[in-house]
N, C-alpha and C positions, 0 to 999 in steps of 0.2 A: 504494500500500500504506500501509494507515494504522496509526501507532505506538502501538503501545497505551500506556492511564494507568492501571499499575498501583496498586490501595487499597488491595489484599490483598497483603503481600510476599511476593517471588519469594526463596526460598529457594537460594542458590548456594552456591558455594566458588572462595576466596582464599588469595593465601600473601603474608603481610608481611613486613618488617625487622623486628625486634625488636630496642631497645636500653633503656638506664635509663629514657629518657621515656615509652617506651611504644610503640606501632609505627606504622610508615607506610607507604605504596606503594613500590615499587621505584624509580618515579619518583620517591619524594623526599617525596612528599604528609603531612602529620601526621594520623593518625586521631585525636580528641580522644573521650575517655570522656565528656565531658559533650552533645553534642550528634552530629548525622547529617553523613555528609560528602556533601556536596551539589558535582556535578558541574557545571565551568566549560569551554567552549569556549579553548581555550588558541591556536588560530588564532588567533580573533578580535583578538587585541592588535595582530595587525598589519594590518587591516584598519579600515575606514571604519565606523563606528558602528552605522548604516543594515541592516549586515549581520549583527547583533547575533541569535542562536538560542538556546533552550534545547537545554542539552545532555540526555541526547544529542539528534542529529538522525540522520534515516535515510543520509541523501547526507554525513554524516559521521565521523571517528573520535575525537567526544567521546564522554566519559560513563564510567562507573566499571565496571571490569573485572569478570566474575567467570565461573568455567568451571559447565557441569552438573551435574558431576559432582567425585567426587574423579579417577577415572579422563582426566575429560577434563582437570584441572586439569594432568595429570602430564604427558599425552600436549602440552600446548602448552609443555611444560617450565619449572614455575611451583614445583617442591617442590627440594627441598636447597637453595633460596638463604633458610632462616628459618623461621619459623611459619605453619602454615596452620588453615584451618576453613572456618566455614559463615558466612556470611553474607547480610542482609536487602536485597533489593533493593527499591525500590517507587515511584513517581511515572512517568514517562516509560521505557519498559525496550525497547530493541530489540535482539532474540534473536537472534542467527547461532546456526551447525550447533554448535559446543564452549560457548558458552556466550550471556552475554548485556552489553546497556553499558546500567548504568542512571544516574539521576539522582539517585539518594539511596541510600546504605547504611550502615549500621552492622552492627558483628561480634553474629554468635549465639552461636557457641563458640571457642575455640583450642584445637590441638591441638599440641604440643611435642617436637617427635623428641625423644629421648634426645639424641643426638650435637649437638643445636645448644646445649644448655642451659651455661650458664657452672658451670664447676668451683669456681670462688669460693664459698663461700657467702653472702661478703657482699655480692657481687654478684649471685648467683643471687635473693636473697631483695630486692634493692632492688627487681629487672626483675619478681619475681612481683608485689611490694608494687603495680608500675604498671600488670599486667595483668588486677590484681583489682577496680581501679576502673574499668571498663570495665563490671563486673557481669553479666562471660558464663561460662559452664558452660569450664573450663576441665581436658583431659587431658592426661597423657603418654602418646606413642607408644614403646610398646620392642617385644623381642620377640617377647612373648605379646599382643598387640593394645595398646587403649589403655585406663589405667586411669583413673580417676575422681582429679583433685589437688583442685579446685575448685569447689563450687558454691555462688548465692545464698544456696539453703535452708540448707544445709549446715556453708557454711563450707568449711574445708581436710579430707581424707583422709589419717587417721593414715597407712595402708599407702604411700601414694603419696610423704607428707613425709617416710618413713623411710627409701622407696627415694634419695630424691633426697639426703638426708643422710648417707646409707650411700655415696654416689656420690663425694661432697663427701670424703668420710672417707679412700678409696681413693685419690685423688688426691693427695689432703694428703701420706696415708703413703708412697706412691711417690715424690712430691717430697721429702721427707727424705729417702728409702733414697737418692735420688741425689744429694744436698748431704750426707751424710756423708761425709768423707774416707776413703780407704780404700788398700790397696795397690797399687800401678803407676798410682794418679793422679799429674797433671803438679802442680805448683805454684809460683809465679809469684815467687822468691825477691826482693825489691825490689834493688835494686844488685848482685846477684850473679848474676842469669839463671834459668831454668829449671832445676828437682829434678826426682827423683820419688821416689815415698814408697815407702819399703821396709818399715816396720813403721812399724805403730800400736798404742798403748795408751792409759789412761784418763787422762793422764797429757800424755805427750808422746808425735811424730811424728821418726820419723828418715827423714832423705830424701839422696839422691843427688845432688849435683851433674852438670854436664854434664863437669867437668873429674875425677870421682872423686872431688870432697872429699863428705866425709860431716858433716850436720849434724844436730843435735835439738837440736825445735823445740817450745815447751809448746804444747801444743792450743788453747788459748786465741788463741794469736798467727795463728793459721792462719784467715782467715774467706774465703766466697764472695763476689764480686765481681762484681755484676748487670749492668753496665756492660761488661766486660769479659769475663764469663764463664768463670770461672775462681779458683782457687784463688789465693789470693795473705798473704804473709806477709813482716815482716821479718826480717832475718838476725841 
């Protein structure tokens, strides 16, 4: 059976890591925006020279993954560990039943569940900043389909940058609704043990000791403690 030498690419789907640099295979691999990631026989290293193939080959498991489908992608369970899309397969490509191992690909599009994207904004916007130079049609997946965040021609989509900043927004404010002190939190008295806060004002915090002493505390002197997690103030 003879392997065919794709010229025209084979159009797949892949799911990456996604991090600040940009994304890579599961394996580890770095997909770089400026050039094709061209597939290596990773046996070979422990072998004799002589035995030396381009990947992939038929009789083996080199060469660059990618399913037919998005359905097939899912069914070889390749979605919820990151970002996935389409990607260009082309040079040497040999096709099993879910998909195919080729010798060259680069990404066509990305698509971004909602649920993996970073609630940072300042992080959110570094990893797009890295996914943009790659120069692929890029969406979010939520739950009315996927909408258009990305493209060449384009640029960025008001609708899409508003959702993701509207996202960024909600998170923010629920993280402060839960770093405000408030009443029957614990706090972390320094040399005199655990309170809990009976009333608060703009002002000052009066809190419980374990032993019944009763203290207030100016608000200011009260901060969270990331390390620790928790409330902590001195006496």
């Amino acid at each position: 059976m003879r392997v065919p030498d794709y010229i025209s690419p084979v159009v797949a789907y892949r799911a990456w890591y996604w991090d600040d640099v940009g994304v890579k295979s599961f394996c580890g691999e770095r997909w770089h925006p400026s050039r094709s990631l061209a597939a290596t026989c990773r046996r070979l290293v422990t072998v004799a020279a002589h035995h030396f193939h381009e990947a992939p080959k038929m009789n083996c498991t080199c060469g660059i993954y990618a399913a037919k489908s998005d359905a097939d992608l899912r069914t070889a369970g390749y979605t919820g560990f990151g970002i996935r899309g389409e990607v260009y397969l082309w040079g040497i490509v040999v096709e099993h039943e879910l998909g195919w191992r080729a010798q060259y690909a680069f990404p066509k599009n990305f698509l971004l569940p909602l649920e993996v994207l970073p609630v940072s904004m300042n992080i959110l916007e570094l990893r797009l900043k890295r996914l943009v130079a790659y120069g692929c049609d890029i969406h979010v997946v939520g739950n009315e389909g996927n909408m258009p965040l990305w493209s060449r021609n384009a640029g960025y989509d008001a609708a899409a940058l508003d959702l993701l900043v509207q996202r960024c927004k909600g998170w923010y404010s629920r993280r402060q609704e839960e770093r405000r002190i408030k009443r029957g939190d614990r706090v972390a008295i320094l040399g005199r043990g655990i309170a809990i806060v009976e009333q608060v004002n703009g002002r000052w915090i009066q809190v419980t000791l374990w032993n019944k002493s009763a203290l207030r505390i100016a608000r200011e002197e009260v901060a969270w403690d990331d390390l620790n997690v928790r409330w902590e103030a001195t006496a």
